[in-house]
C-alpha positions as CSV (number, residue, x, y, z in Angstrom):
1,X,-7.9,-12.8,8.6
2,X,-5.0,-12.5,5.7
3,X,-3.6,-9.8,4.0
4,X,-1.3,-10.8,0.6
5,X,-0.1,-7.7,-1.1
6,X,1.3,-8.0,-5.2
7,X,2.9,-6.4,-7.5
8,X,6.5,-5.2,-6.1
9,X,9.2,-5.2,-8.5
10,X,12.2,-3.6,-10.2
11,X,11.0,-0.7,-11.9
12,X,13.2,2.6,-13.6
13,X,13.2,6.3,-11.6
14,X,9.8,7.7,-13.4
15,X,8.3,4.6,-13.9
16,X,5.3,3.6,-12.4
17,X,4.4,0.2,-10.1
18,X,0.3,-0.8,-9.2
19,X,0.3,-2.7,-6.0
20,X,-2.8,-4.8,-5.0
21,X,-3.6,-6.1,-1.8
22,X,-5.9,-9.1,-1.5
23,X,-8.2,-9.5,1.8
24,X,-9.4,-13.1,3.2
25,X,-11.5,-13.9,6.0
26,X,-13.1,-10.8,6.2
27,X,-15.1,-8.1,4.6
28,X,-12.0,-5.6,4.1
29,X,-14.6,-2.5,2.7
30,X,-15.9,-2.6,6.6
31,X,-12.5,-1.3,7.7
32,X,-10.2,1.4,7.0
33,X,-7.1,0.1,5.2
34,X,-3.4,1.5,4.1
35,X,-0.1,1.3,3.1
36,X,3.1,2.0,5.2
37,X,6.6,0.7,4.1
38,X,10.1,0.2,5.5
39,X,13.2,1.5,3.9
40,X,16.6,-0.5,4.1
41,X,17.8,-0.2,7.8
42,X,14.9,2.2,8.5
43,X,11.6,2.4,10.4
44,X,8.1,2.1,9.1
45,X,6.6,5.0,7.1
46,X,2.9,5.0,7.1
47,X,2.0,6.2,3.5
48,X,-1.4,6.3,2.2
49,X,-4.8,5.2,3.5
50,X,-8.4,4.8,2.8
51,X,-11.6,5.1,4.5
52,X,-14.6,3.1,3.8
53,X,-16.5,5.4,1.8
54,X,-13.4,5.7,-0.3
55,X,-12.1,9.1,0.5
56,X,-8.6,8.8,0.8
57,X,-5.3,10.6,2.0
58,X,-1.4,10.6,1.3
59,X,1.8,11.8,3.2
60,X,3.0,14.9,1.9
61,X,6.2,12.7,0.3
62,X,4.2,10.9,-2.2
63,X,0.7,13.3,-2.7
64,X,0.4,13.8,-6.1
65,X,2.3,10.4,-7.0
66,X,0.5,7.8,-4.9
67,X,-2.8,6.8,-5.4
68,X,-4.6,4.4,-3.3
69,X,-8.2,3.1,-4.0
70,X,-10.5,0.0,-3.2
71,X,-12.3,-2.4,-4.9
72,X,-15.1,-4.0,-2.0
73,X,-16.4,-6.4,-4.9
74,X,-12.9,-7.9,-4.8
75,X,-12.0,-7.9,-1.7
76,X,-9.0,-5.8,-2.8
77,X,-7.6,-2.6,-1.9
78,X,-4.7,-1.0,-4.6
79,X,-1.6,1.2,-4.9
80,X,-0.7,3.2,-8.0
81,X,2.6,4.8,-7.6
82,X,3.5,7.0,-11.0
83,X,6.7,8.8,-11.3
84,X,9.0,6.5,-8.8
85,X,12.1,7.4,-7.1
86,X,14.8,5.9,-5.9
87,X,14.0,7.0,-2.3
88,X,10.6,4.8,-2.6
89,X,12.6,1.6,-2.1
90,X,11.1,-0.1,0.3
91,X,8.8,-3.2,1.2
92,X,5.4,-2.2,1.1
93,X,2.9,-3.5,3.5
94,X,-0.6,-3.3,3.3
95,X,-2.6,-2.9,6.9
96,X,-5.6,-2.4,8.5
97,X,-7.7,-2.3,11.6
98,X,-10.1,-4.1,12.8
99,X,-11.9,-4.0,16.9
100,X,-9.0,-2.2,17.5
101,X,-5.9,-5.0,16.3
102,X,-3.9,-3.9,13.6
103,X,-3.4,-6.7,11.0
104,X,-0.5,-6.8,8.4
105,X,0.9,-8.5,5.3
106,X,3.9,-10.1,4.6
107,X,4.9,-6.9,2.5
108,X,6.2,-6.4,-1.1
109,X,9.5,-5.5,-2.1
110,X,9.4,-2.3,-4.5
111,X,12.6,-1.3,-5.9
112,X,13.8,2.1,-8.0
113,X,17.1,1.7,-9.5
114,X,18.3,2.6,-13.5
């Protein structure tokens, strides 16, 4: 089982970043999957998540600007973040669960800065 997220970057306050997450060894559109992340010197922040049938849901911080989706085909579940802050630095790590055990990626680094 291996998670790879992509797409972190330097981006501008208002710009926008898509992060993809890549599942291997698994069927990942059997599972719920997410998105937390971990400011600098802070704890994790579960974000956005995604059931199988693809409904999804967003903490309050980011609904509206977050948009998380799946593609079973590809084995891929994606993040589209519009309108960026600087408070959404953070590495971004994609997650989900299956019989119970969480499994994580090695996170990508997303950073708002002018």
């Amino acid at each position: 089982v291996q998670l790879v997220e992509t797409g972190g970057g330097l981006v501008q306050p208002g710009g926008s970043l898509r992060l993809s997450c890549a599942a291997s060894g698994f069927t990942f559109g059997d599972y719920v999957a997410g998105w937390a992340r971990q400011e600098p010197g802070k704890g994790f922040e579960w974000v956005c998540g995604v059931y199988m049938n693809s409904s999804a849901y967003c903490a309050d911080s980011v609904e509206g600007r977050f948009t998380i989706s799946r593609d079973n085909a590809k084995n891929t579940v994606y993040f589209e973040m519009d309108n960026l802050k600087p408070e959404d630095t953070a590495v971004y790590y994609c997650n989900t669960v299956r019989y119970g055990v969480n499994y994580w990626g090695k996170g990508t680094l997303v950073t708002v800065s002018s």
